[in-house]
C-alpha positions as CSV (number, residue, x, y, z in Angstrom):
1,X,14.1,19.7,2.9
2,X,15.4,23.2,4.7
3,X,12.7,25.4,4.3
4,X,9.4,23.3,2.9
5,X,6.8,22.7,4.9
6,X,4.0,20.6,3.3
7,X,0.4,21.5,3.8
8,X,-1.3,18.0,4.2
9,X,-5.5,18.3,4.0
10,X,-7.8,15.7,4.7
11,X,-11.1,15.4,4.8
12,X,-12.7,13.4,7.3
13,X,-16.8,12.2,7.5
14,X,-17.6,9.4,9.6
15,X,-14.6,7.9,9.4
16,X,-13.2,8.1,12.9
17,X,-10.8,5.4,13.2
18,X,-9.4,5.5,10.1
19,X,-8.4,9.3,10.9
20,X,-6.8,8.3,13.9
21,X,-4.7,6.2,12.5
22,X,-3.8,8.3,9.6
23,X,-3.0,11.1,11.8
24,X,-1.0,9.0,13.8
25,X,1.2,7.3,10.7
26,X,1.7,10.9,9.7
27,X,3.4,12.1,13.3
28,X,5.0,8.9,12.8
29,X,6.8,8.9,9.5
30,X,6.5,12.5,8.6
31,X,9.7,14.6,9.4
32,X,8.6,17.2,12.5
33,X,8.4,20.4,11.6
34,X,7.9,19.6,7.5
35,X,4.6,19.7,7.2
36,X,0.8,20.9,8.9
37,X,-2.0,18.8,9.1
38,X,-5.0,20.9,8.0
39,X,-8.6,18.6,8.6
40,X,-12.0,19.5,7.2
41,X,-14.4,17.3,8.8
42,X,-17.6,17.2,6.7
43,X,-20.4,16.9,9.4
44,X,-19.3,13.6,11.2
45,X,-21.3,12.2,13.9
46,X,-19.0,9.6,15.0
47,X,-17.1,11.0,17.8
48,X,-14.9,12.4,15.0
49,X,-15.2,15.2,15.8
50,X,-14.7,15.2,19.7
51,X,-11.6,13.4,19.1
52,X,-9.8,15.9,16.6
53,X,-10.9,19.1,19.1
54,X,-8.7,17.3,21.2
55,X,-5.7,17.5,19.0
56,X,-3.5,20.6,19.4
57,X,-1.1,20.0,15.9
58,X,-4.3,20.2,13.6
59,X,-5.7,23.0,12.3
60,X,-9.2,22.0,11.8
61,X,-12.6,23.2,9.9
62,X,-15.6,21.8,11.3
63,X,-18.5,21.7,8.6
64,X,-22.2,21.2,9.8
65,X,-23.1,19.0,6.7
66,X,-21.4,16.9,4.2
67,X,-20.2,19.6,1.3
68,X,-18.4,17.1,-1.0
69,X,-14.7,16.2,-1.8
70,X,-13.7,19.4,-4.2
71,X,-15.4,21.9,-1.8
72,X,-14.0,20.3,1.1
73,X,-10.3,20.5,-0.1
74,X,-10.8,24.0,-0.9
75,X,-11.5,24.7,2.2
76,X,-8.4,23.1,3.3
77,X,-5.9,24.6,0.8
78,X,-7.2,27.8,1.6
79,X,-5.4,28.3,5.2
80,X,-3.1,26.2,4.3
81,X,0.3,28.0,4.8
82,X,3.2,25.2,3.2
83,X,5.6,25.4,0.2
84,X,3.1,22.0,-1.0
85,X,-0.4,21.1,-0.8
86,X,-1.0,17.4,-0.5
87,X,-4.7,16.1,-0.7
88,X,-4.4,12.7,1.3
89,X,-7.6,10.5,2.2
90,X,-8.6,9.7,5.5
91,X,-8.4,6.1,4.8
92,X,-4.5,5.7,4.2
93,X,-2.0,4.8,6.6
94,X,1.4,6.9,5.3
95,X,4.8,4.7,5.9
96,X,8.7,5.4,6.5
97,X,10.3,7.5,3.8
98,X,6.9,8.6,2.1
99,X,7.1,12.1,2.4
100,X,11.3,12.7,2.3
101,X,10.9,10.7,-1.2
102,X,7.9,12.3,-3.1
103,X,9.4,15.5,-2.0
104,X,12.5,14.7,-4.0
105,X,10.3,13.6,-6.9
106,X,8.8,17.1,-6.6
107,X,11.7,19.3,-6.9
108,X,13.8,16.9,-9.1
109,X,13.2,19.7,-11.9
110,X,11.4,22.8,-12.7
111,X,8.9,21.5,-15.1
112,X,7.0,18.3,-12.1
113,X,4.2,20.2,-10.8
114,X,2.5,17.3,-9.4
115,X,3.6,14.1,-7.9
116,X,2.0,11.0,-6.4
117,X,2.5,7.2,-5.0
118,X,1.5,3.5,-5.5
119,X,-0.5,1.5,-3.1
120,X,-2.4,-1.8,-2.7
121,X,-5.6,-0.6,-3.7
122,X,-6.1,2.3,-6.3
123,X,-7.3,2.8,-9.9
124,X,-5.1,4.7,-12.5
125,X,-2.6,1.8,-12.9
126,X,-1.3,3.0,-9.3
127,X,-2.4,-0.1,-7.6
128,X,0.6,-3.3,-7.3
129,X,0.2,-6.5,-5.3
130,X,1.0,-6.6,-1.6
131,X,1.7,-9.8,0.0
132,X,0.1,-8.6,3.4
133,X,-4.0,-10.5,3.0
134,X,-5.3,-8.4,5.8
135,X,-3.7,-5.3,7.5
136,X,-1.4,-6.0,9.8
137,X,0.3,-2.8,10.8
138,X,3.6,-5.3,10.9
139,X,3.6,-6.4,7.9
140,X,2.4,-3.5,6.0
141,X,5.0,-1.5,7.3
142,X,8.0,-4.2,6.7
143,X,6.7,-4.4,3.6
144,X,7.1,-0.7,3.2
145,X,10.5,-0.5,4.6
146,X,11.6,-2.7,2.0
147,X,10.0,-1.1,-0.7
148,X,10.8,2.7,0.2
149,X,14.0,3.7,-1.1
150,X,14.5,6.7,-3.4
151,X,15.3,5.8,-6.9
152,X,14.8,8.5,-9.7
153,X,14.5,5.4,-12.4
154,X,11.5,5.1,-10.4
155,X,9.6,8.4,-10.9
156,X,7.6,8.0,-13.8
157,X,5.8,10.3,-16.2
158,X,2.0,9.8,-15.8
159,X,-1.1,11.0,-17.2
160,X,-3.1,11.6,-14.0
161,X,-2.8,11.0,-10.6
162,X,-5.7,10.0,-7.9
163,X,-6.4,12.4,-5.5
164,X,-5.9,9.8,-2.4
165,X,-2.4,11.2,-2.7
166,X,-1.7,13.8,-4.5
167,X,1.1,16.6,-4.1
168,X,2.0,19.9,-5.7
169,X,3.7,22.7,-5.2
170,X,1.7,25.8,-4.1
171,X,3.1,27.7,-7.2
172,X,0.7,25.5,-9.3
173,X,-2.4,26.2,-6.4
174,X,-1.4,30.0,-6.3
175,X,-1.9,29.8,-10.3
176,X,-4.6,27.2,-11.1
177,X,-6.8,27.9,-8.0
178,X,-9.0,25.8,-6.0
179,X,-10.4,22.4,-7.6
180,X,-14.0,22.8,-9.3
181,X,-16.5,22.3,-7.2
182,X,-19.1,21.5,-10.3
183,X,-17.7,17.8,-10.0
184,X,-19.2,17.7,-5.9
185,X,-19.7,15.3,-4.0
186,X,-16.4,14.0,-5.7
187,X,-15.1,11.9,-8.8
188,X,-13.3,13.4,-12.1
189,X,-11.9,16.5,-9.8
190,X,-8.5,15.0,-9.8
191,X,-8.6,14.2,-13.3
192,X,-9.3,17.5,-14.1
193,X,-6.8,19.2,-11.8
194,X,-4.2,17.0,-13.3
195,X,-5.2,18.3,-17.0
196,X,-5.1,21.9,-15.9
197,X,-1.5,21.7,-14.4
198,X,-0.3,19.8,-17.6
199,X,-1.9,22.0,-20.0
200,X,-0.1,25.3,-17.8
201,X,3.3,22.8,-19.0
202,X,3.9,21.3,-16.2
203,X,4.2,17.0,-15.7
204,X,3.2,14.8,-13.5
205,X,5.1,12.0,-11.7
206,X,4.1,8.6,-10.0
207,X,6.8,7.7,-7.6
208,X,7.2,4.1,-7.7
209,X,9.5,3.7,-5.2
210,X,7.2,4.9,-2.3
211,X,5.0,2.9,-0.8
212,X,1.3,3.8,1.5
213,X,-1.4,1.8,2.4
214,X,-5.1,2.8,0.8
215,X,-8.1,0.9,2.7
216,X,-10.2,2.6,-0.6
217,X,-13.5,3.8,0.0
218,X,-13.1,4.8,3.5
219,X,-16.2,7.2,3.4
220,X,-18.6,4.3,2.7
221,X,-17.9,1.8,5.3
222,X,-21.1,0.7,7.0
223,X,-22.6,-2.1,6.3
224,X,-25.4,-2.6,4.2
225,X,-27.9,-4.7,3.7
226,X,-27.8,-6.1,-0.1
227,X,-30.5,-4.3,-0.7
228,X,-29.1,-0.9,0.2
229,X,-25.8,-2.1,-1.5
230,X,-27.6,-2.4,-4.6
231,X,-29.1,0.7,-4.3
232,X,-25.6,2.4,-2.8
233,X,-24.2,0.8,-6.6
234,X,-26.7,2.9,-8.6
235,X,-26.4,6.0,-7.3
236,X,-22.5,5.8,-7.4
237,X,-22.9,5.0,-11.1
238,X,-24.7,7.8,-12.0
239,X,-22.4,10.2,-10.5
240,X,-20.0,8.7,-12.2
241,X,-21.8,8.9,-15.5
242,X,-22.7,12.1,-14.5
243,X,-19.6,13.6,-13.5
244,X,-17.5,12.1,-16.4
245,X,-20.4,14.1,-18.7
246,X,-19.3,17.3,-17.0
247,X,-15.4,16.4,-17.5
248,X,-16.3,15.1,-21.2
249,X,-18.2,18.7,-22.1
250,X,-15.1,20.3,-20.3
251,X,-12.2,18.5,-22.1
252,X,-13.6,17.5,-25.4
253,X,-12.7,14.0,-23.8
254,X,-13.8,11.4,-26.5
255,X,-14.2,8.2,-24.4
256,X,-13.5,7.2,-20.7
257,X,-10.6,5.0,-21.6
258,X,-8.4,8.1,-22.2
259,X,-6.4,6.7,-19.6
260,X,-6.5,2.9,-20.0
261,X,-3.4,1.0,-21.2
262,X,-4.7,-1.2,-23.7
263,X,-3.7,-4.6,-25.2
264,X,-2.0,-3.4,-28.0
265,X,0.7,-0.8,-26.7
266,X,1.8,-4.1,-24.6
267,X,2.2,-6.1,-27.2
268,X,4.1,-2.8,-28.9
269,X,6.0,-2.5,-25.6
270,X,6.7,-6.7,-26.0
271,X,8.2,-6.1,-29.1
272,X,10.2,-3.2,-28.9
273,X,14.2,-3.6,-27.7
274,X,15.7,-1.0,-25.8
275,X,16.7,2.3,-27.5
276,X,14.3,1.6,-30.4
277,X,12.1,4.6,-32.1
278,X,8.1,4.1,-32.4
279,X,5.6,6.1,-33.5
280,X,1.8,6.3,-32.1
281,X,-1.0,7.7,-34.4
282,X,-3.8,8.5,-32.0
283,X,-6.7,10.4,-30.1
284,X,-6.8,11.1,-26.7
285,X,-4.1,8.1,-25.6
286,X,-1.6,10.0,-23.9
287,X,-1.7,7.2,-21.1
288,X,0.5,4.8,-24.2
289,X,3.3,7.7,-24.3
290,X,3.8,7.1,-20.4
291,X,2.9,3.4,-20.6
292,X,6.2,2.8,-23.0
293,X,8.3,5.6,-21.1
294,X,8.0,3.9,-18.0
295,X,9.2,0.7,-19.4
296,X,13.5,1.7,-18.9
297,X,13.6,0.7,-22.7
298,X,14.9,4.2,-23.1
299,X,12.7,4.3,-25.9
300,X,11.9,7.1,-28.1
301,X,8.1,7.5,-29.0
302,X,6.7,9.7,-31.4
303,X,2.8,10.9,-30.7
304,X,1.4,12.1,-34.2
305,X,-2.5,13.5,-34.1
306,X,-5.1,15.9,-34.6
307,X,-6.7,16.2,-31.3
308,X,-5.5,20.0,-30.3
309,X,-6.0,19.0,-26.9
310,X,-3.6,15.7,-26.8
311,X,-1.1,18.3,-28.1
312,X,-1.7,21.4,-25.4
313,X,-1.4,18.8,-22.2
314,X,1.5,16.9,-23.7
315,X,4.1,19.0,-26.1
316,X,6.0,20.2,-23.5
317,X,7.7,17.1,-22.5
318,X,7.3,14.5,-25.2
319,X,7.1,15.1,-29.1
320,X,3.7,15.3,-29.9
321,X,3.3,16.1,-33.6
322,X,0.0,18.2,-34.4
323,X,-1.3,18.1,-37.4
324,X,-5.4,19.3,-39.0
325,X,-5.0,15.6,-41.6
326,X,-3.4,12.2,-40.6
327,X,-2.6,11.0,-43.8
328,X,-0.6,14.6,-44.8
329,X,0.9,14.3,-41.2
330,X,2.4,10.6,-41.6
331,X,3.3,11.9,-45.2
332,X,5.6,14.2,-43.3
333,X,7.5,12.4,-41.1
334,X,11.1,12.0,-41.6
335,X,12.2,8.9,-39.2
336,X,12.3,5.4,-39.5
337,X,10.3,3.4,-36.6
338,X,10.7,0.0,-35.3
339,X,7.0,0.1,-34.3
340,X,3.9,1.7,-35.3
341,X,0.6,1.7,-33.4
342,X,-2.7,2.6,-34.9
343,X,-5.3,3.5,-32.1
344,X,-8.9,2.8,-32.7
345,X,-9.7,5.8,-31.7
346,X,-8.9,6.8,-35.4
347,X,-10.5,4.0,-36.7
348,X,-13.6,6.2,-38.2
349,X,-10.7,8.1,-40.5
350,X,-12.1,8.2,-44.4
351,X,-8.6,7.8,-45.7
352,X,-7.8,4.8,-43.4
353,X,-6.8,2.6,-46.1
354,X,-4.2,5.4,-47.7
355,X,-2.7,5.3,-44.1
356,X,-2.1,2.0,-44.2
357,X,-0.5,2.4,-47.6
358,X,2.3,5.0,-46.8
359,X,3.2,3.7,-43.0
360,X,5.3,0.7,-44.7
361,X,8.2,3.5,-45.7
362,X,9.0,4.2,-42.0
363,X,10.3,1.1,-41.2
364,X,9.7,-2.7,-41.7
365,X,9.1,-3.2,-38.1
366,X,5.9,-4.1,-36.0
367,X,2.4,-2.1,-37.1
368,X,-0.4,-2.7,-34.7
369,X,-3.8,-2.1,-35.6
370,X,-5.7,-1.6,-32.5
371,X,-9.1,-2.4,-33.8
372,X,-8.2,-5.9,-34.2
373,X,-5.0,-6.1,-32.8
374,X,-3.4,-7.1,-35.8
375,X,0.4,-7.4,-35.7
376,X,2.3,-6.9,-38.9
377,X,6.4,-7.5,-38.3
378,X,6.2,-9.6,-34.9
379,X,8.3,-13.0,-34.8
């Protein structure tokens, strides 16, 4: 690592303990000299902010009120002066190996811009299953110890990555620019970072061989009545639903599920043997092509549709065949397949029934109709 310093930014509100101890994993399990701990503390009244004035290795922005997640980390990333930017919650506690290892990931070639981790509690099919119940900072960390050893087989392409760990080199923040603060207080911000860096052609890894801890939700810890939980429910609802609008108007994003792995490409992935060809027809499931890759089938998988924007986050590093009509586009193809999937997303096609008449030529192997699930081929 001679000569990269990452700049690690986390934003603290009201969260005191939890940025104790984050701090304190980090000095722990962090090379010295390899990183900076940047804080943006969001108007905490805890003591939080006593305690981090105390601490002479952080280089600290003190806000008066709460300004969100995205406006928060910009404020971070703006002094911050490393060869990576890392956005890491307060509410993680980092483990041996974790930063030596997603560095590696990093700068394994010129074309990762981003790279991030697995933990026990996370959405974006991030999360695995921990056999600590409660945390015990003994266990968790034996468990870690175990788990954290570099392997490349282990860095896998992914479609986004969750900001509670995410890294990337300060090339990509020196051309893509702060995160957009439209999606404050926070939600959809790392989604949309992750597009913009894949559509500039650059891909984004999940190390599975490195290992943190993620007590999730860390911001929203006080108890509540069931009353206020209720009401705490509804209003985090409609900023989802309201910030998912924003990324949908953005994107051209047809559904929220543009990054759920879905019944049928397991039962493709079931089917499949190693070193087999398959073929997706599809609309905005990107999350299948790195579902199968990630598999160590070696598989080759063919993405054929007519979304533009499936084609400008992806083409660089997995063949993505555009084309403005299905039908002529499956007409075209010159390769035999020993699977074919049909997403639903193209289930409102007029000329569904000729596609279902010209797949047969490209091989006598599975075909998977997503809407029902149907499986043609499978013994």
């Amino acid at each position: 690592m001679m000569g990269l310093k990452t700049s690690i930014v986390i934003l603290n509100y009201n969260t005191i303990d939890y940025i104790q101890s984050c701090v304190e994993s980090i000095r722990a399990f962090t090379e010295e000299g390899h990183y900076e701990i940047i804080i943006v503390d969001n108007g905490s009244k805890d003591g939080s902010v006593e305690w981090l004035k105390e601490q002479s290795d952080l280089k600290c922005i003190f806000n008066e009120e709460n300004v969100g997640f995205p406006k928060g980390c910009n404020q971070g990333m703006t002094i911050a002066t490393g060869t990576e930017i890392m956005l890491l919650n307060s509410d993680v506690i980092v483990t041996p190996r974790w930063h030596e290892q997603m560095i590696k990931a990093l700068y394994s070639s010129d074309d990762v811009g981003a790279v991030s981790c697995i933990t026990n509690s996370c959405s974006n099919h991030q999360q695995i299953p921990v056999p600590y119940k409660t945390v015990d900072i003994d266990e968790l960390l034996d468990f870690a110890e175990k788990h954290n050893h570099s392997n490349p087989a282990l860095w896998t392409m992914h479609f986004t990555l969750v900001g509670f760990c995410y890294m990337f080199r300060r090339s990509i923040y020196d051309e893509l620019g702060d995160l957009d603060e439209r999606f404050t207080p926070g939600n959809y911000e790392d989604d949309d970072y992750s597009f913009r860096i894949m559509k500039a052609g650059n891909k984004l890894l999940l190390c599975r061989d490195t290992f943190i801890h993620h007590y999730g939700s860390g911001s929203f810890v006080k108890k509540r009545t069931p009353a206020e939980e209720r009401e705490h429910i509804k209003k985090y609802n409609a900023l989802l639903e309201k910030n998912f609008g924003y990324f949908q108007q953005k994107w051209h994003v047809r559904d929220n599920l543009y990054k759920s792995i879905g019944p049928s490409v397991v039962a493709l992935n079931d089917y499949i043997k190693p070193n087999q060809r398959v073929l997706i027809i599809a609309r905005s499931r990107l999350m299948y092509i790195c579902f199968l890759l990630s598999q160590g089938k070696n598989l080759r998988v063919d993405y054929l549709t007519d979304n533009t924007l499936d084609y400008d986050l992806m083409h660089h590093h997995c063949n993505i065949i555009l084309c403005d009509d299905l039908v002529d586009g499956v007409n075209k193809l010159n390769s035999k397949y020993s699977g074919i999937l049909i997403s639903n997303t193209i289930s409102d096609y007029s000329n569904m029934a000729r596609l279902r008449n010209i797949i047969s030529k490209y091989g006598d192997g599975a075909v998977i109709e997503e809407n029902s699930i149907a499986k043609r081929g499978i013994k």
